[in-house]
C-alpha positions as CSV (number, residue, x, y, z in Angstrom):
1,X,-36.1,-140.1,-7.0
2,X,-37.0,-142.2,-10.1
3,X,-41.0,-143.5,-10.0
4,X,-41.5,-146.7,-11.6
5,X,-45.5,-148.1,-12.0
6,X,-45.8,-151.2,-12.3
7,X,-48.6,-153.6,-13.8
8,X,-49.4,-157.2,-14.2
9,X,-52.6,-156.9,-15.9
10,X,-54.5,-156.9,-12.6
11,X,-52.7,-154.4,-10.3
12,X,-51.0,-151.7,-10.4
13,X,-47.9,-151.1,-8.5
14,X,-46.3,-147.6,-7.5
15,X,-42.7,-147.9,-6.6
16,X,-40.1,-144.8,-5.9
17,X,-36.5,-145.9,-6.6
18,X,-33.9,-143.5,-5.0
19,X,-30.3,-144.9,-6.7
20,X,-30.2,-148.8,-5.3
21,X,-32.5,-148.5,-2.5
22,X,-36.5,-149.1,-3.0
23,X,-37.8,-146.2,-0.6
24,X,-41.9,-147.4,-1.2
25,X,-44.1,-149.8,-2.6
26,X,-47.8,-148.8,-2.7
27,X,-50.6,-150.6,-4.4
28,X,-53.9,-150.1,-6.8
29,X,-57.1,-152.3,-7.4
30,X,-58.5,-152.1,-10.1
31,X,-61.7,-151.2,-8.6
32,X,-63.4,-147.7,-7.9
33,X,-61.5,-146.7,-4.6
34,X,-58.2,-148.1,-6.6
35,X,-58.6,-145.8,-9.0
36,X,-59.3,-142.9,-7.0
37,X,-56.0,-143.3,-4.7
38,X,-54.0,-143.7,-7.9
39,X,-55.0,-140.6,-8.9
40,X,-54.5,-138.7,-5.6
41,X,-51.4,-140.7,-5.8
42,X,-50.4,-139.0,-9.1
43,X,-51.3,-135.1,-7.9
44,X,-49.3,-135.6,-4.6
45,X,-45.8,-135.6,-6.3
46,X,-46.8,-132.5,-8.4
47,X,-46.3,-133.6,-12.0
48,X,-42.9,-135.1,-11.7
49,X,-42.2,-137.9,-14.4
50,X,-42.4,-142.0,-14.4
51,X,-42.5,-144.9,-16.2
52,X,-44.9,-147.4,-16.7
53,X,-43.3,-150.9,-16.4
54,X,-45.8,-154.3,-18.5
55,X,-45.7,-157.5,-17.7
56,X,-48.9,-159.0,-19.0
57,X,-50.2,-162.2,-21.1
58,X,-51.2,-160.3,-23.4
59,X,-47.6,-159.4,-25.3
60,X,-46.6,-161.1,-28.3
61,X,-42.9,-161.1,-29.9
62,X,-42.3,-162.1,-33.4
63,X,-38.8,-162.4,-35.0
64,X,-39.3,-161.5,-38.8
65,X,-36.5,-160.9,-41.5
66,X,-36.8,-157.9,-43.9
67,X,-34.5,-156.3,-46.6
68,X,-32.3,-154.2,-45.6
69,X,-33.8,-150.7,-46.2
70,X,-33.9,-147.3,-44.8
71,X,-36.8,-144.8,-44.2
72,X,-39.9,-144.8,-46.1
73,X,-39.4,-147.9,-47.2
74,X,-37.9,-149.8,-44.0
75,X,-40.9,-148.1,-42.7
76,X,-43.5,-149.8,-44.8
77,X,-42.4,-152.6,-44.4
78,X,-42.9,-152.7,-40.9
79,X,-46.3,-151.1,-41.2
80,X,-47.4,-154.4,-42.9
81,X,-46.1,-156.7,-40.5
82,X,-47.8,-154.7,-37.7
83,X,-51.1,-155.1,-39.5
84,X,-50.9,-158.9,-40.1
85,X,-49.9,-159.6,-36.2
86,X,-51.0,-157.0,-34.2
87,X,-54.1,-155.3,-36.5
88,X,-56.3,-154.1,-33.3
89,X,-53.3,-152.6,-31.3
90,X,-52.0,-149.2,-30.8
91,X,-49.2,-150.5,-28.7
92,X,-46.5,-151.9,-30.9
93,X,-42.9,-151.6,-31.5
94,X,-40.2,-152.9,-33.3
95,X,-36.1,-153.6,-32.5
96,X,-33.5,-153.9,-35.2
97,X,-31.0,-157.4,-33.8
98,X,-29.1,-157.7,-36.5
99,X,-27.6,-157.8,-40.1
100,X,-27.0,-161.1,-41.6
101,X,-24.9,-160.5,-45.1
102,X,-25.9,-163.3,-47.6
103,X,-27.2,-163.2,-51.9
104,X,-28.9,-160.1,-50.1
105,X,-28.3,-157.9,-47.1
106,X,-31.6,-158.8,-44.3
107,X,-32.3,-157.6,-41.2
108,X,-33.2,-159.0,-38.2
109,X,-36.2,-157.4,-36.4
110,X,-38.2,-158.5,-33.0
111,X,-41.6,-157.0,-33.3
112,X,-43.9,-157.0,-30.5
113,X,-47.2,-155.7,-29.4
114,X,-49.8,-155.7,-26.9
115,X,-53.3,-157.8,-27.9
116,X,-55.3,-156.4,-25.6
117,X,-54.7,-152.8,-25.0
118,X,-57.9,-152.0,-23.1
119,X,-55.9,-153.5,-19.6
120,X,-54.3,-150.0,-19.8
121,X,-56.9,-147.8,-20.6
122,X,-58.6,-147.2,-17.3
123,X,-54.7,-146.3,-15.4
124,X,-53.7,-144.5,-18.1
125,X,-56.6,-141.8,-18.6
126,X,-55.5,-141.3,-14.8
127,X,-52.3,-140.8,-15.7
128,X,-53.4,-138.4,-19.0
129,X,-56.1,-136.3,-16.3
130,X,-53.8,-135.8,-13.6
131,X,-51.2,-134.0,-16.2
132,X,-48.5,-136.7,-15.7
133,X,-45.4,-136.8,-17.3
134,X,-45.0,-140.6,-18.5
135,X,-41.7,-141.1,-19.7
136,X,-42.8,-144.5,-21.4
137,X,-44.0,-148.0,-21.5
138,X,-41.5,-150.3,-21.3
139,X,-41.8,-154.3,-21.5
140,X,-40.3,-156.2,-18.7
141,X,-39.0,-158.9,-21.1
142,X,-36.9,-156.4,-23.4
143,X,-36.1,-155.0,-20.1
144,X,-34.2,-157.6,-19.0
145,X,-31.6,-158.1,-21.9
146,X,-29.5,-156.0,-20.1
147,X,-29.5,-158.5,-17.4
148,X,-28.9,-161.7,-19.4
149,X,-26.0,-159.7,-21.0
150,X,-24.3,-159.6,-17.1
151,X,-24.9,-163.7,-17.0
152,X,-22.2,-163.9,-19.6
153,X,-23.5,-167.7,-20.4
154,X,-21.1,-170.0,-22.9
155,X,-24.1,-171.2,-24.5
156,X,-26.0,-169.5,-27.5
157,X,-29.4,-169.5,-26.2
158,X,-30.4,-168.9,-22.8
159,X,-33.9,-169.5,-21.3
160,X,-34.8,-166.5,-18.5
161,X,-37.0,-168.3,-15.8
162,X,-39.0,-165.6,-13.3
163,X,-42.0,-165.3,-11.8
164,X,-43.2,-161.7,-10.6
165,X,-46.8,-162.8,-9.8
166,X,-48.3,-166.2,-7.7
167,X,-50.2,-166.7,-11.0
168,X,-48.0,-166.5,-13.7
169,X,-44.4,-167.9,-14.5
170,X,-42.0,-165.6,-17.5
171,X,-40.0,-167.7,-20.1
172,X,-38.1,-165.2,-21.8
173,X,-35.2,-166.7,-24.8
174,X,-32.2,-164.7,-25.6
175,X,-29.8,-165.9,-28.6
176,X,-26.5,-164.2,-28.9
177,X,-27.9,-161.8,-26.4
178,X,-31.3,-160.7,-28.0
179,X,-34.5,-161.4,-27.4
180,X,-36.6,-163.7,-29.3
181,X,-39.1,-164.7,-28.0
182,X,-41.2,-164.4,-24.3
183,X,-44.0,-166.5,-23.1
184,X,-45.8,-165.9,-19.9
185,X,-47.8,-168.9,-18.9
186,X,-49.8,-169.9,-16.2
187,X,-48.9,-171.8,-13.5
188,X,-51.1,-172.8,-10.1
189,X,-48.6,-175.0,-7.8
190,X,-46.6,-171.6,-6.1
191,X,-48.1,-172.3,-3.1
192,X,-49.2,-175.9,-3.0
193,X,-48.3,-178.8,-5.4
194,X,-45.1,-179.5,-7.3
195,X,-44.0,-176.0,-8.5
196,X,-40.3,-178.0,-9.9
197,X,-41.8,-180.4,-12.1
198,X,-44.9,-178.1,-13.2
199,X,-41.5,-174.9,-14.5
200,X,-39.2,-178.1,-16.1
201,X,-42.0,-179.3,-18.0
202,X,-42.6,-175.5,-19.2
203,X,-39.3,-175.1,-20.0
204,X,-39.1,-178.5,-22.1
205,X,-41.9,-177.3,-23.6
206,X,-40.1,-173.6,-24.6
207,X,-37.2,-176.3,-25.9
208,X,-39.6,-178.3,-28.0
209,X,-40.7,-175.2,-29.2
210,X,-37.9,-173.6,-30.2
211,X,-36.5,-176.4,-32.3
212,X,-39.5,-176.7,-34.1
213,X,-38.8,-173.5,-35.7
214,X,-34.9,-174.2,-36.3
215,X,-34.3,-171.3,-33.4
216,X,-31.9,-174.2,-31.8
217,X,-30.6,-177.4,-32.7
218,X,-31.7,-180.5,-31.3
219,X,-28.6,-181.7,-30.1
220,X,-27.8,-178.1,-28.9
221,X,-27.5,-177.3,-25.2
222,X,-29.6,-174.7,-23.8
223,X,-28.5,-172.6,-20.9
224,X,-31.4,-172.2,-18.3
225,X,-31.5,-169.6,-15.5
226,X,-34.3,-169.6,-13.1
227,X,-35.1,-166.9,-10.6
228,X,-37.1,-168.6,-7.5
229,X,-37.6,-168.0,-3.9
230,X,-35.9,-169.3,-0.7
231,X,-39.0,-171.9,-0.5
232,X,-38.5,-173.7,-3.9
233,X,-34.5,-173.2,-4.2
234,X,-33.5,-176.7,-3.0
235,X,-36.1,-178.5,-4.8
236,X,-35.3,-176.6,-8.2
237,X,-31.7,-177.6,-7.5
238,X,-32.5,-181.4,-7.5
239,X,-35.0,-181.8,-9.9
240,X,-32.3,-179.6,-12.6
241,X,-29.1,-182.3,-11.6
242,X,-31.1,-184.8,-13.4
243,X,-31.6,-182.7,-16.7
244,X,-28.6,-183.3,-19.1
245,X,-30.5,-181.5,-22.1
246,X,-30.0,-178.0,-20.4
247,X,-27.6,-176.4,-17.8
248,X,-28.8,-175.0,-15.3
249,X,-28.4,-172.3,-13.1
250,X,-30.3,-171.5,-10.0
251,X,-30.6,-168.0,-8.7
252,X,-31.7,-167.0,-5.1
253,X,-33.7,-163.9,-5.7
254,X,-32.5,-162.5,-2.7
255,X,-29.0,-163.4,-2.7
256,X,-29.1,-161.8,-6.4
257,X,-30.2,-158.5,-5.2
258,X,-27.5,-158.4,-2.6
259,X,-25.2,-158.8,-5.1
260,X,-26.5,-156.6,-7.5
261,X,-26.2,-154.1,-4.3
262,X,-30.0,-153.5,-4.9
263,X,-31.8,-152.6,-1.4
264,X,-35.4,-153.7,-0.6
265,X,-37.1,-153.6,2.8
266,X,-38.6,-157.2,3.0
267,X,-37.4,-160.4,1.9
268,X,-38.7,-161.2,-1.6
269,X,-40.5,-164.0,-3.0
270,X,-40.9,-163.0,-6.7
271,X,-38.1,-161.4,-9.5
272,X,-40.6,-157.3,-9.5
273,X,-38.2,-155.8,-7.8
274,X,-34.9,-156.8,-9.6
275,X,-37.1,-155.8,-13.0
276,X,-38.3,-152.4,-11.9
277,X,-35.0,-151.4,-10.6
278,X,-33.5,-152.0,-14.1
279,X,-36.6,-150.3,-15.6
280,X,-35.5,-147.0,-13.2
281,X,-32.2,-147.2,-14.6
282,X,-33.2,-146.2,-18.3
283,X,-32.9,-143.3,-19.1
284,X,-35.0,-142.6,-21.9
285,X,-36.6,-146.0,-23.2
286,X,-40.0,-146.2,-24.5
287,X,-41.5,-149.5,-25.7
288,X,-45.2,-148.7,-26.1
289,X,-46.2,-145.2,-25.3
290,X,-47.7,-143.1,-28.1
291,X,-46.8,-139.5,-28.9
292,X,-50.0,-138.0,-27.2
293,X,-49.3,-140.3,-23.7
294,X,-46.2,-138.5,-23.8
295,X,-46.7,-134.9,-24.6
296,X,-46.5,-133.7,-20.8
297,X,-43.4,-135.6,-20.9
298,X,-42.1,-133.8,-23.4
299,X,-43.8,-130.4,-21.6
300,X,-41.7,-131.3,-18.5
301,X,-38.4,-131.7,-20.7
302,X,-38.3,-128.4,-22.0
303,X,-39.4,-127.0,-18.8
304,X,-36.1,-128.5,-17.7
305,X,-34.3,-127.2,-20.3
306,X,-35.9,-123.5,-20.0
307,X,-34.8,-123.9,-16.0
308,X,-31.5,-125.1,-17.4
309,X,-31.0,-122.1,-20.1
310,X,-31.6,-119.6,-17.4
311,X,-29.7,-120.7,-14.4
312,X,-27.1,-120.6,-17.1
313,X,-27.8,-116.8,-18.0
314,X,-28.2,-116.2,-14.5
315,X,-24.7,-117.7,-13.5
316,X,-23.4,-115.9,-16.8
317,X,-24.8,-112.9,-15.6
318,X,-23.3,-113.4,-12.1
319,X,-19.7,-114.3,-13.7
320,X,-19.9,-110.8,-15.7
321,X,-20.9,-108.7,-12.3
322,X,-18.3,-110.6,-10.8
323,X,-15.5,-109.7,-13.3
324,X,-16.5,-106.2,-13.9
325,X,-16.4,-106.1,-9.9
326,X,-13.1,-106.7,-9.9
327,X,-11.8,-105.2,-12.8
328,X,-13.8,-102.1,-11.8
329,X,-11.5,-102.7,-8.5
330,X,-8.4,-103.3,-10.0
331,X,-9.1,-100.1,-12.2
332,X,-9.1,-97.9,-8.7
333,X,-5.8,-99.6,-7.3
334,X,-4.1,-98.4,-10.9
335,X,-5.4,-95.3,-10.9
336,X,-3.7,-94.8,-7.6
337,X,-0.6,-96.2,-8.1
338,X,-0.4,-94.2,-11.5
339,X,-1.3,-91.1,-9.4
340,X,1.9,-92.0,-7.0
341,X,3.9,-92.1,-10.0
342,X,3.0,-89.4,-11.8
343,X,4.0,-87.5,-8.6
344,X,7.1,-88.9,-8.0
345,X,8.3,-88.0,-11.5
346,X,6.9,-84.4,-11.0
347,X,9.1,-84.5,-8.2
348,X,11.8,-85.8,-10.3
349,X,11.3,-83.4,-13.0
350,X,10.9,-80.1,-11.0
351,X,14.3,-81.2,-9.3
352,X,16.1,-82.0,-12.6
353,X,14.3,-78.6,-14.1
354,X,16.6,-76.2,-11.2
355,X,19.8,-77.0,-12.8
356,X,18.4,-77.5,-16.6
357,X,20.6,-76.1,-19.3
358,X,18.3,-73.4,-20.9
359,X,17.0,-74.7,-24.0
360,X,14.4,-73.2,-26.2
361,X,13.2,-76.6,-28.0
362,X,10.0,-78.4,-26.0
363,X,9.8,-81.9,-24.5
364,X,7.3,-82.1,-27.1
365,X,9.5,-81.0,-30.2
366,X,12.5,-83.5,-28.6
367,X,9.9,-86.3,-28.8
368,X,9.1,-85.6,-32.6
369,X,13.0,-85.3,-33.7
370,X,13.9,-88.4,-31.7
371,X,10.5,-89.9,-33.9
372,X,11.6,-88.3,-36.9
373,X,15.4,-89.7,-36.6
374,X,14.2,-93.3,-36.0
375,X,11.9,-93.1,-39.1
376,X,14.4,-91.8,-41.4
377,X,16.7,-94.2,-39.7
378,X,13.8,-97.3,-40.5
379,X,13.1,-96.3,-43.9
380,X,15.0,-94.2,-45.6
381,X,18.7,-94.6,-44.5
382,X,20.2,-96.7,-47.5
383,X,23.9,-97.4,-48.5
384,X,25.4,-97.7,-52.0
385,X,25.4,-101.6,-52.4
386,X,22.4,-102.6,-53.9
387,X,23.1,-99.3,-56.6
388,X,26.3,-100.4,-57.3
389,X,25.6,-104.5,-57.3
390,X,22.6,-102.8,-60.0
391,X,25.4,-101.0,-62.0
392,X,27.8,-103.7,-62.0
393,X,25.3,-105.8,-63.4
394,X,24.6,-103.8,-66.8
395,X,28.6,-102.5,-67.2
396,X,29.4,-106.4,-67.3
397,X,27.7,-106.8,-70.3
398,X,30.1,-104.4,-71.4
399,X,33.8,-105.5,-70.6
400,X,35.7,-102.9,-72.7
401,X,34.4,-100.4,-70.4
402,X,36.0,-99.5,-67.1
403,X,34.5,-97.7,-64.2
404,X,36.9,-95.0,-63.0
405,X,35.1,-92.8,-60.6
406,X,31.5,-92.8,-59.0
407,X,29.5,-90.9,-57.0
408,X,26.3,-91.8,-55.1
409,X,24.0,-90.1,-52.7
410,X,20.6,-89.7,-51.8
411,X,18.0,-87.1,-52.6
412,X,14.2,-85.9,-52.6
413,X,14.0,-85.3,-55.8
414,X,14.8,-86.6,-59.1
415,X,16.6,-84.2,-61.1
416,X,19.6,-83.3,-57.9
417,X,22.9,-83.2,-59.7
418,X,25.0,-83.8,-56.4
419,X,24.6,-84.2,-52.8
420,X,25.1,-80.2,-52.1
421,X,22.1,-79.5,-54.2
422,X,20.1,-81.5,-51.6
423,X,17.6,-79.4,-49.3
424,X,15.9,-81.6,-47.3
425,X,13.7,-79.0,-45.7
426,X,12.7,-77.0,-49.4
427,X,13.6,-78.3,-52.3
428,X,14.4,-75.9,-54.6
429,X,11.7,-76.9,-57.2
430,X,13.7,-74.2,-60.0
431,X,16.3,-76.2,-60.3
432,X,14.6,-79.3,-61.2
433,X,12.6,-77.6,-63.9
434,X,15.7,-76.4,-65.5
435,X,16.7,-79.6,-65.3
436,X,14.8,-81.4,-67.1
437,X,14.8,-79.0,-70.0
438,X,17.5,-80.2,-71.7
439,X,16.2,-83.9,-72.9
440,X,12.9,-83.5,-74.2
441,X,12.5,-87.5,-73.7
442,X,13.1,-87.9,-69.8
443,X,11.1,-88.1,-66.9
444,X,9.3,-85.5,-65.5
445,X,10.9,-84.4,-62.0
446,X,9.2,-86.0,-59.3
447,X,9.7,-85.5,-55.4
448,X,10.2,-88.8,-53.4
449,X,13.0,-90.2,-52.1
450,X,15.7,-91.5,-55.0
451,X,19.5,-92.9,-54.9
452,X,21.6,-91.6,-57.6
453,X,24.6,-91.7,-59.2
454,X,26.5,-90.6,-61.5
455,X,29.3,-92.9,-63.1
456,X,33.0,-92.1,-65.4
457,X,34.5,-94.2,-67.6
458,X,36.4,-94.7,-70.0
459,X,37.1,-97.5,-73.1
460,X,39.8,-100.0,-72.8
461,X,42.4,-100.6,-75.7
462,X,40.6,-97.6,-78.1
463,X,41.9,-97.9,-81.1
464,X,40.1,-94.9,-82.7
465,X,36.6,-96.5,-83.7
466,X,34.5,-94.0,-82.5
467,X,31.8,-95.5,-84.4
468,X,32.0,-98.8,-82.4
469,X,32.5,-96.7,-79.2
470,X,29.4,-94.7,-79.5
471,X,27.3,-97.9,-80.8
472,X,28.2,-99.8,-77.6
473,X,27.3,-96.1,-75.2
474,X,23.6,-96.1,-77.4
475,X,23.2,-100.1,-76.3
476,X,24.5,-99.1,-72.8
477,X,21.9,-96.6,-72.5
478,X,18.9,-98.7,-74.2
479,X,19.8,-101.8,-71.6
480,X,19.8,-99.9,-68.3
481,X,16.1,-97.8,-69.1
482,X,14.6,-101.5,-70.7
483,X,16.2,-103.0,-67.2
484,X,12.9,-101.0,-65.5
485,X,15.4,-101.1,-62.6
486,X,16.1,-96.8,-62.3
487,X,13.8,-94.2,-62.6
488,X,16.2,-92.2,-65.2
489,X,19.1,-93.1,-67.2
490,X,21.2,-89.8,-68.8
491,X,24.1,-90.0,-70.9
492,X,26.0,-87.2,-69.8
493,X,28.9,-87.4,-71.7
494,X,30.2,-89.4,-75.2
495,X,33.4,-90.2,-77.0
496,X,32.6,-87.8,-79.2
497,X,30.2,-85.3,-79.0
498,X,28.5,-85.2,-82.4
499,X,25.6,-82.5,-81.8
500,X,25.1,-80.1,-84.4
501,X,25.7,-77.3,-82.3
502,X,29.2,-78.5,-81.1
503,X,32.3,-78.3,-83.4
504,X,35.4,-80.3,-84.0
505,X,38.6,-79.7,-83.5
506,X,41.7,-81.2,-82.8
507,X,45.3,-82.3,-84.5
508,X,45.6,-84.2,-87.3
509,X,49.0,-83.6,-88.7
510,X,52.4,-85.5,-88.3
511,X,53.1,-84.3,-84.9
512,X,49.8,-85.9,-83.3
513,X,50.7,-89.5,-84.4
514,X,52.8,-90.1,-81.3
515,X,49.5,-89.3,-78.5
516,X,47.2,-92.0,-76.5
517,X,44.1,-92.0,-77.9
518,X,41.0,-92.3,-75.1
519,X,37.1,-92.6,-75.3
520,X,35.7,-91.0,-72.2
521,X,31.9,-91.8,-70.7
522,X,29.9,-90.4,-68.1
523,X,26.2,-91.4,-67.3
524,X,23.6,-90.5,-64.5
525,X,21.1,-92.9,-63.2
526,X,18.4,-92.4,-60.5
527,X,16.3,-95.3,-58.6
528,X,13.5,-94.5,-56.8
529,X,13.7,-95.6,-53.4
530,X,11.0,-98.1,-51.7
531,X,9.4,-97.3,-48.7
């Protein structure tokens, strides 16, 4: 239910909107007992928020151009227009149109006010001592752009005929859409005289007017839609035919709000109606309303939004009982089916366990071998091909030397000599300390996990040059331990052995002329192995 108060500078109107339909109309003097009822009015609805709908002389609407600014600045700006047109009046307010792009960027602003603020005073310290929340204060003639924009005229400016009180006839100018400018202006000849010519000669009037101040063109033509009654309908319709400065279009008030699918109890004779309903259809507008008009407002909003914030916790709340419920339900029906599976297998197992072979190793002790296997089998299984692609690599610097035999394996530690020295289980940590006794300069044994392997060859075409032979087995040895690629590199055998512990011996008489002579090699590397 939306609540809409409306007021014409002499009454005020109460009217309760529910969607299209107007459910209630109820009306206020301005006297004592007027008063009164609006206030028992107010308290009977218990605080629920409306909107104050103004249609009164005594609104003025200026169209002023200002430099495009933000803030502070824009701000001013205003602030000094409001003081040279509407100095006495709280109620103003101001509407960006438009941006025209010329030497300078300007701005188009409509500002309006109210003259004579003092109309309201008296309705709304009812509305400020009965703790209503007022939404706004809206102008009827801003309202009603968003019903010229449904017109969808061809012509630039359009002239908004209505009449919402006996008294008073509303002349509201739109261009491209925006307001301009809106006169309300007497008029006496509703009920008796010649209402037709008294509203054409207002409108010329509002033409004259607007091309006085360049708003139109003289030769322009001016759309004009008037909202009347059943009563005046045909007589507006023949007095416009003979009019060739304007186009006009008549509207039926009542055939408007059927087609507008807006539902009233009586047949109308005035445009109220179609304006308040638009005015219940904002949803957060305010025109005219000061801050401390609409504290109560803003007291009912974030009561809403407390409501809102815990409905949500309580429906959160709800949604978590709901799904522990369930889980906690879900839990139970596992529990049993585990329960029925755990039994059958018991059954299983005590019928497998009669004709068991007899085994002294656990289930438990099975389950850690089987892990064990698939570890070793993960990690630390490795073949010979990236040692030997490794190898291959440094001997090919090397092409007098040929690779005749090699042997690889893996170990635990570094110092194993062959694959039989391995023990897995205990290494035998005396052998590694002897060793590594016998070349002061390499590594110090270290347990792990290392490939090794240990590599004979000989020189091809040896002519004798043991010095070049020996040479090329020192550069050998300096390549692979600068490579970084193996933990250790060992020369385990040379050409010739020239330590000064060793002797030499051999033939060197006539009958030794007719042997081969060879240059024999053997070296040990070992690569730590990444896990």
């Amino acid at each position: 239910m939306k609540r809409v108060l409306y007021f014409t500078g002499y009454r005020m109107v109460a009217q309760e909107w529910s969607g299209h339909k107007l459910v209630s109309s109820v009306y206020f003097e301005p006297d004592d007992q007027g008063l009164d009822l609006f206030s028992a009015y107010l308290r009977s609805f218990r605080n629920e928020p409306v909107r104050l709908l103004v249609d009164l002389i005594e609104e003025e609407f200026r169209q002023i151009r200002i430099p495009l600014l933000r803030g502070s600045d824009r701000q001013a700006i205003l602030n000094r227009n409001f003081i040279k047109y509407f100095r006495t009046s709280e109620y103003k307010h101001s509407v960006s149109q438009v941006v025209e792009k010329g030497a300078r960027k300007e701005e188009k602003v409509l500002i309006m006010g109210l003259t004579n603020q003092y109309l309201l005073e008296p309705w709304l310290n009812i509305v400020e001592e009965t703790r209503t929340p007022l939404s706004g204060i809206l102008s009827l003639p801003l309202v009603s752009e968003d019903y010229v924009k449904e017109l969808k005229a061809e012509q630039r400016a359009v002239i908004l005929v209505s009449q919402q009180v006996p008294s008073n006839l509303r002349q509201s100018v739109f261009v491209d859409g925006k307001l301009i400018l809106s006169r309300l202006v007497p008029i006496a000849s509703f009920y008796q005289g010649d209402y037709a010519s008294d509203v054409l000669r207002d409108i010329e009037s509002t033409q004259r007017y607007l091309i006085s101040q360049r708003i139109v063109e003289r030769s322009e033509t001016v759309a004009v839609h008037i909202l009347t009654n059943k009563r005046h309908f045909d007589k507006l319709q023949a007095r416009s035919e003979a009019e060739s400065y304007f186009d006009f279009t008549i509207h039926e008030i009542n055939e408007l709000l059927e087609r507008q699918k807006i539902v009233v109890p009586d047949e109308q004779d005035f445009s109220s109606s179609l304006y308040c309903y638009l005015a219940s259809k904002k949803l957060a507008t305010n025109h005219y309303a000061q801050p401390k008009e609409r504290r109560y407002y803003q007291h009912h909003r974030a009561g809403l939004a407390l409501r809102a914030a815990a409905i949500a916790l309580v429906a959160v709340g709800f949604g978590m009982a709901v799904t522990s419920g369930v889980k906690g339900f879900l839990y139970r029906a596992t529990i049993a089916e585990t329960s029925l599976i755990e039994q059958k297998y018991k059954a299983k197992y005590n019928q497998l366990s009669e004709n068991r072979i007899d085994s002294t190793t656990s289930t438990t002790a099975m389950q850690h071998i089987v892990e064990t296997v698939d570890t070793i089998r993960t990690n630390y299984l490795h073949d010979p091909e990236e040692m030997l692609a490794l190898i291959s690599q440094d001997i090919s610097i090397f092409p007098d030397i040929r690779v005749k035999k090699l042997e690889w394996f893996v170990a635990n530690v570094s110092t194993a000599t062959s694959a039989e020295d391995v023990e897995w289980g205990k290494p035998n940590t005396r052998r590694k300390r002897n060793a590594g006794r016998g070349d002061p300069n390499a590594p110090k044994p270290k347990k792990g996990y290392f490939e090794i392997a240990s590599v004979d060859g000989e020189f091809l075409n040896f002519d004798g040059n043991y010095r070049f032979v020996l040479s090329a087995v020192d550069d050998l040895e300096k390549a692979m331990i600068e490579s970084g690629k193996y933990f250790s590199v060992e020369i385990t055998k040379r050409p010739l052995d020239i330590e000064s512990d060793n002797r030499l011996s051999g033939n060197v008489g006539a009958g030794s002329g007719g042997q081969r002579q060879s240059a024999e090699i053997s070296f040990r590397v070992v690569r730590e192995v990444a896990l």
